[in-house]
N, C-alpha and C positions, 0 to 999 in steps of 0.2 A: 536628371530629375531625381530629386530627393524622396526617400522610402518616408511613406506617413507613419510616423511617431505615435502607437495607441500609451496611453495614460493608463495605469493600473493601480488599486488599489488590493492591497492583503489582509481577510480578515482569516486570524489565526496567523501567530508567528511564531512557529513554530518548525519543526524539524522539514515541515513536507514546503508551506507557505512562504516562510522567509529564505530556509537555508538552502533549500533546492530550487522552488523553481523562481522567488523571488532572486534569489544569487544571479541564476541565468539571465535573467531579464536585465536586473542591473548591470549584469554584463556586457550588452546590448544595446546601446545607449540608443542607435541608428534606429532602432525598430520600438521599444518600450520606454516608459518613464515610471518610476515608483513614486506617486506622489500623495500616498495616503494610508496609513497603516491601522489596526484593531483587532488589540491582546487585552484581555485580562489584568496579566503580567506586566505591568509597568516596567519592569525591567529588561525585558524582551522587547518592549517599546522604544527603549533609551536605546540599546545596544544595536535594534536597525535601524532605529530613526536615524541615529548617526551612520552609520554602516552606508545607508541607502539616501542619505542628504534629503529627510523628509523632514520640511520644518516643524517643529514644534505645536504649530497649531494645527496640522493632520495627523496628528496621533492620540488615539481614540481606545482610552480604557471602556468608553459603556456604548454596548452594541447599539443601543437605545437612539442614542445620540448619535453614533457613525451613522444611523439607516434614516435619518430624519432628513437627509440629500441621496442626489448621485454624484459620487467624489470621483470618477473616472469613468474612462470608456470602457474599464473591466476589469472585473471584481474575481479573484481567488478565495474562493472559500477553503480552507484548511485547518479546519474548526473537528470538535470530538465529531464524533459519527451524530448523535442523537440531534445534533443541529441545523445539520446540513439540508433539509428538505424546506424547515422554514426561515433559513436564511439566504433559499436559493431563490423562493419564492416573492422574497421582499426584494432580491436583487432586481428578478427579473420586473415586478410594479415598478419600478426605480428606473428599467431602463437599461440599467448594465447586459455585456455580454457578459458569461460566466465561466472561469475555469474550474469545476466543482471536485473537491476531492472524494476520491470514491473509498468507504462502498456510500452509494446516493443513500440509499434507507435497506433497512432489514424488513420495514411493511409495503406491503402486494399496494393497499392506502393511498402510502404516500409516494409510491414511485408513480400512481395513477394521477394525483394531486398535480405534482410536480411538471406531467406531460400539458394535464388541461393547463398550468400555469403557462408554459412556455408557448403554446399554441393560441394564447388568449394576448401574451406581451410582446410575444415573438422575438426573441434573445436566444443569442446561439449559446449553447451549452456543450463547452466540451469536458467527460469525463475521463480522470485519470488514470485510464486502463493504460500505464505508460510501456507496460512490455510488448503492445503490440507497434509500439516504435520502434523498438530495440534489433538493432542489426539482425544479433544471431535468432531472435525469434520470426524478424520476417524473411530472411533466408530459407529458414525451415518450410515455412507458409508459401513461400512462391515454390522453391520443390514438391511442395505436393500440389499444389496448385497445375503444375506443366506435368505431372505424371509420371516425376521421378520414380515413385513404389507402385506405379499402377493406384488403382481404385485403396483410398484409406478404409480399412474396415473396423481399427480399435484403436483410441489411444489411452495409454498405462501413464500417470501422472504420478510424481512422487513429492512433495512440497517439503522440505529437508529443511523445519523452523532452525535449530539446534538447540540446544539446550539453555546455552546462556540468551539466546535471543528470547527464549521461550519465558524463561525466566527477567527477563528487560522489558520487556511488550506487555506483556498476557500474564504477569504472577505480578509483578510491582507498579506496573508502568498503566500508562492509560485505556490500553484495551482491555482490561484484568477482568470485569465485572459487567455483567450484561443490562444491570444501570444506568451505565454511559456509554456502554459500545456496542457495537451489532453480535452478532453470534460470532464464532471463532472463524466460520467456514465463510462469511463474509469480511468479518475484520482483516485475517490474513493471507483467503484462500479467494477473495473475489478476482484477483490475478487471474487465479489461474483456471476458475470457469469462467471467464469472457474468452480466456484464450480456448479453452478446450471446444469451444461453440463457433469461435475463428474458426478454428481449423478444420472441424466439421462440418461449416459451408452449412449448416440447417439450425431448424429451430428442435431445441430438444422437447421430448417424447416425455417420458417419466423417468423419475429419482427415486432410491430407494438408499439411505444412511444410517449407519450406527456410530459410535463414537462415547467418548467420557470423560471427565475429570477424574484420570486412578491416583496422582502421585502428591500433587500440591497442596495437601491438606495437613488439618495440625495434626492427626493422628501415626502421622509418617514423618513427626522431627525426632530426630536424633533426641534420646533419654538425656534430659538437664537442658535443652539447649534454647537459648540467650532468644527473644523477640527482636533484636540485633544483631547483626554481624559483626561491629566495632566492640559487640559486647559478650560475644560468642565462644566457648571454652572449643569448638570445633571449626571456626574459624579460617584456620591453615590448613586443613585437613577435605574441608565441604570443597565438592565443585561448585556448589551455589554461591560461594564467599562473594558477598560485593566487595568488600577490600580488593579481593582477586580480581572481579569483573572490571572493577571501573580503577581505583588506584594502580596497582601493578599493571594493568594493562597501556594505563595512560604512562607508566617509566617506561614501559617496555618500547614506545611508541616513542618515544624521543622527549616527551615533557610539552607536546602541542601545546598551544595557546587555546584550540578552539577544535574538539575533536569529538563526533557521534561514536559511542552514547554517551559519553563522557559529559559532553553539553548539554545533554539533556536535564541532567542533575540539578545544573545551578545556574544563571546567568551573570555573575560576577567574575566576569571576562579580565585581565588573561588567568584561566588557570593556574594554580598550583595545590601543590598538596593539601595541604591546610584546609584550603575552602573545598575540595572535594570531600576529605572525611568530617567536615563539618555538615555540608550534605548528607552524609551515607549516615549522618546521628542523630540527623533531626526529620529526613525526609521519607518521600515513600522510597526510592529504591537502596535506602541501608534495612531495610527488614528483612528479615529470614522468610525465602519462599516456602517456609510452612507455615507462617501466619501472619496473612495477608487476608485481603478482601477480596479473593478472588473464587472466582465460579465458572468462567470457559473454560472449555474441555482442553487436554493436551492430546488428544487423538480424535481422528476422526475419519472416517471413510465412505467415501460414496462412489455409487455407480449409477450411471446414467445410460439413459438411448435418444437416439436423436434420432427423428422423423425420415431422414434420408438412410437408414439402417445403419450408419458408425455405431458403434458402443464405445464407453469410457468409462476410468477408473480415476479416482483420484480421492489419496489420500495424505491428507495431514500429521504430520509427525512430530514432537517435540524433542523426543528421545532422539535425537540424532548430534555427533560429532560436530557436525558443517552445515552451515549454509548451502540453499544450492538448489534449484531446481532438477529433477531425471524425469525427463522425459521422453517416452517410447511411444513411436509411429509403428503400425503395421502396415502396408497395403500388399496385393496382391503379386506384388513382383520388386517389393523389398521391404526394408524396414530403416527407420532414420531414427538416432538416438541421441536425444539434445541434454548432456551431462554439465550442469554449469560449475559444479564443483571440480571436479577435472580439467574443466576448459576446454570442452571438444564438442562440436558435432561429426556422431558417424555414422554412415551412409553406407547401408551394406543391401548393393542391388545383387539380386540372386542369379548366380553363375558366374558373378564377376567379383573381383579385389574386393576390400572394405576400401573407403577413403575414410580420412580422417580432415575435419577442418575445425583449424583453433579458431575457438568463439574469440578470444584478446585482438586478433589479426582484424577479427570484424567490427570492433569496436573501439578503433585507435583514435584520441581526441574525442569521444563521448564524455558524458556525466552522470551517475547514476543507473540506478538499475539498465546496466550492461548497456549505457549510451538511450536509453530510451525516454529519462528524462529531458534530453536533451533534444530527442525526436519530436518529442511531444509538444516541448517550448518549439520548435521549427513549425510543428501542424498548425499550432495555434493562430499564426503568427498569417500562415495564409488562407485559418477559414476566417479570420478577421478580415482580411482583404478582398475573401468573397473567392479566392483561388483552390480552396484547399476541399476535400470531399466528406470530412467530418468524420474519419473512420470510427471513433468511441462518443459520437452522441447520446444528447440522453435516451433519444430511442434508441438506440443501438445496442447502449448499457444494460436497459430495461430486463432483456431475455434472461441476459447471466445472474439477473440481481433475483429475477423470479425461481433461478436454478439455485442459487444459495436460500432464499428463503423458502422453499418445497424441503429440500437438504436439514435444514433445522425442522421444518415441522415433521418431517418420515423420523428421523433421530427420537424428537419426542415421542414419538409414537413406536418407537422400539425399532424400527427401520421399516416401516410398513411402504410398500412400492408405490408412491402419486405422477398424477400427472402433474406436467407442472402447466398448463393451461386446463383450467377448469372447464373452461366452455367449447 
C-alpha cells in the first residue's frame, strides 16, 4: 500500500523554508510534493522554482495573491519573525496544516491570537523547536528522564553565537534590528528555552535578565575606518572583515556553487568571486559591523525557576570563538554535560568513571542542527497522518515563548524578577 503524498507549499525561501526543510521534503518524493512557492525575491523564486520543478504559475512574488487560495495540504511559513502570527492565521482560515517557523511571536497577544485561531480552524501546527529532535539532545532527555543523575535540580545553559555568526545574523543580516525581528533572546535563544522547559518537565515559575548592546556601535570603529569592507584601510587586519567572512571563506571551502552564509548574499547561482564582492559593495552584509542598523543586544543572561523547583541559567554570548551549544545537568546522583563544540556528551555519575559519548556517532545521516532538522521533517510527516504526538505544538511552544518575552521585559526593566504567568 502506498504512503499518501501531502502537497506543500513554502512561503519564505529562504535559508530555513527552501534550503532545509524545503530540500528534505523534495528529497522525499514518497511522502511530500513542493508544488507552490512565495518569496519577495524573485530570484529565490526562479532558483527553486527550478530546483524543486514548481511550474511557473505557482510562484508567487505578492503574498496578497498566494493567500487568496489554499495552494496545498501544507503550508511552511519561513518568513522574518514580525510576520509569522498573521500569516499563520490566514493559513489556518485557509485550511492549511502548518509548519510555522519559530520564534511564533515576541507578543504574550499574539501567541494568545494564534491559539484562539487554531482552536476555532483546527489545523495542526507544528513549531520549529527542531533540537528537540536532534539525536544528541534527546539522548540527553531520556537520561534524565530514567534517573541517570538522580532527581535534576539545575541546568547551566551556554548559547556560544561566535563572533562571525553574531556579526552574519544580528549586525548585517536579518535579525539586526528589533523592527523586523523578535528580541535577541527570542530570535536566537528561543532554542534553547523550549529546551530548557523540556528538560525541566514543568512550567516555569519566574525570570529575572539583564543583558546589552556594549560592542556594535559606531562609537567603537576603528579611527578612519571605511562604511565598507571592500573599502576599508583595516580590512585584513578586522576580524569582522566580510571579505574574510564570506570570500576567503568561500576559497578556503573549495569554491561551492551553493554554500551557507555565503548564499545568503546573492541568489545568482553558481557562485563565484565576482559576484560575491559585488554583493559585499552594494549589499547589507559588505558593511562594517560598526555601522549598521542594528540594536539587539550581543549579551544576555537569564535565570529562571520552574514550578517543580529545577532552576536554570542561560546565557547568550557573541564574543565567543565557536559555535556550539554547553550544556550542564546537575541532578542529585550525577551530572551530564552536553558540549556540542567538542562533540561529546559526558556523563559523570558519582562514584563511578566519567563516560564519554560522541554527539557525530549519534547523529550519522542527519541534516542540520545535529540531524534534528531532519527529525523534525520525520515528526511532521506522522502528525500529518494522525500517528505522530505533536511534541513542539503551538501549545507546547507557547510556555518557552512567554519565558523569552517575561526575559526581555525583566531586561527592560533592569532585570527585575517576573512571573511569567500573570494570573
Amino acid at each position: 500500500m502506498s504512503k499518501k503524498v501531502f502537497t506543500v507549499a513554502v512561503l519564505g525561501c529562504g535559508g530555513r523554508g527552501a534550503e532545509s526543510y524545503g530540500r528534505l521534503m523534495y528529497d522525499r518524493k514518497e511522502e511530500y510534493k513542493i508544488v507552490a512557492l512565495c518569496d519577495v525575491n524573485t530570484a529565490k523564486l526562479q532558483t527553486y522554482g527550478e530546483q524543486f520543478c514548481v511550474d511557473e504559475a505557482h510562484r508567487f512574488s505578492d503574498e496578497e495573491v498566494f493567500f487568496r487560495e489554499k495552494r496545498a495540504d501544507l503550508l511552511i511559513i519561513a518568513t522574518l519573525d514580525r510576520d509569522h502570527v498573521r500569516e499563520c492565521v490566514k493559513a489556518l482560515e485557509l485550511g492549511y496544516d502548518v509548519l510555522l517557523e519559530k520564534p511564533v511571536s515576541d507578543k504574550e497577544s499574539e501567541c494568545e491570537e494564534l491559539l484562539a485561531a487554531q482552536k476555532k480552524y483546527g489545523g495542526k501546527v507544528l513549531v520549529c523547536h527542531v533540537l528537540r529532535y536532534a539525536p544528541a539532545y534527546r539522548k540527553v532527555y531520556d537520561m534524565i528522564g530514567s534517573g541517570t543523575i538522580g532527581r535534576l535540580v539545575e541546568i547551566q545553559a551556554l548559547e556560544q553565537v561566535a563572533y562571525w555568526h553574531y556579526a552574519h545574523s544580528y549586525t548585517r543580516g536579518n535579525w539586526r534590528n528589533y523592527k523586523v525581528a523578535a528580541p535577541m533572546i527570542l530570535a536566537k535563544c528561543c532554542h534553547d528555552l523550549d529546551l530548557l522547559q523540556w528538560y525541566a518537565k514543568s512550567a516555569c515559575d519566574t525570570v529575572s535578565s539583564v543583558g546589552a548592546l556594549t560592542y556594535f556601535k559606531p562609537e567603537n570603529a576603528p579611527e578612519g575606518a571605511a562604511r565598507r569592507c571592500t573599502e576599508c584601510k583595516y580590512e585584513r587586519t578586522c576580524p569582522y572583515s566580510a571579505v574574510k567572512a564570506y570570500v576567503d571563506s568561500w576559497e578556503r571551502s573549495g569554491c561551492p556553487e551553493n554554500i551557507w552564509p555565503i548564499n545568503i548574499l546573492t541568489q545568482d547561482f553558481p557562485l563565484t568571486k565576482e559576484k560575491i564582492m559585488k554583493a559585499l559593495e552594494t549589499g547589507n552584509y559588505g558593511r562594517c559591523v560598526f555601522a549598521c542598523d542594528n540594536d539587539v543586544v550581543d549579551h544576555q543572561h537569564v535565570s529562571l525557576t520552574f514550578k517543580n523547583g529545577v532552576n536554570a541559567t542561560l546565557t547568550m554570548m557573541a564574543f565567543t570563538q565557536d559555535c556550539g551549544r554547553l550544556i550542564r545537568f546537575f541532578g542529585t546522583e550525577g551530572e551530564i554535560v552536553l558540549d556540542e563544540q567538542k562533540n561529546v556528551i559526558e556523563v559523570g555519575i558519582f562514584g563511578k568513571d566519567r563516560e564519554n559519548i560522541a554527539i557525530s556517532k549519534l547523529v550519522e545521516g542527519g541534516y542540520g542542527h545535529g540531524g534534528g532538522d531532519t527529525g523534525l521533517v520525520n515528526e511532521l510527516y506522522r502528525v500529518l497522518t494522525g500517528e505522530g504526538d505533536n511534541p513542539t505544538s503551538l501549545a507546547a511552544s507557547v510556555e518557552s515563548h512567554l519565558m523569552g518575552i517575561r526575559a526581555e521585559e525583566s531586561m527592560q526593566a533592569g532585570g527585575a524578577r517576573l512571573k511569567v504567568h500573570k494570573n
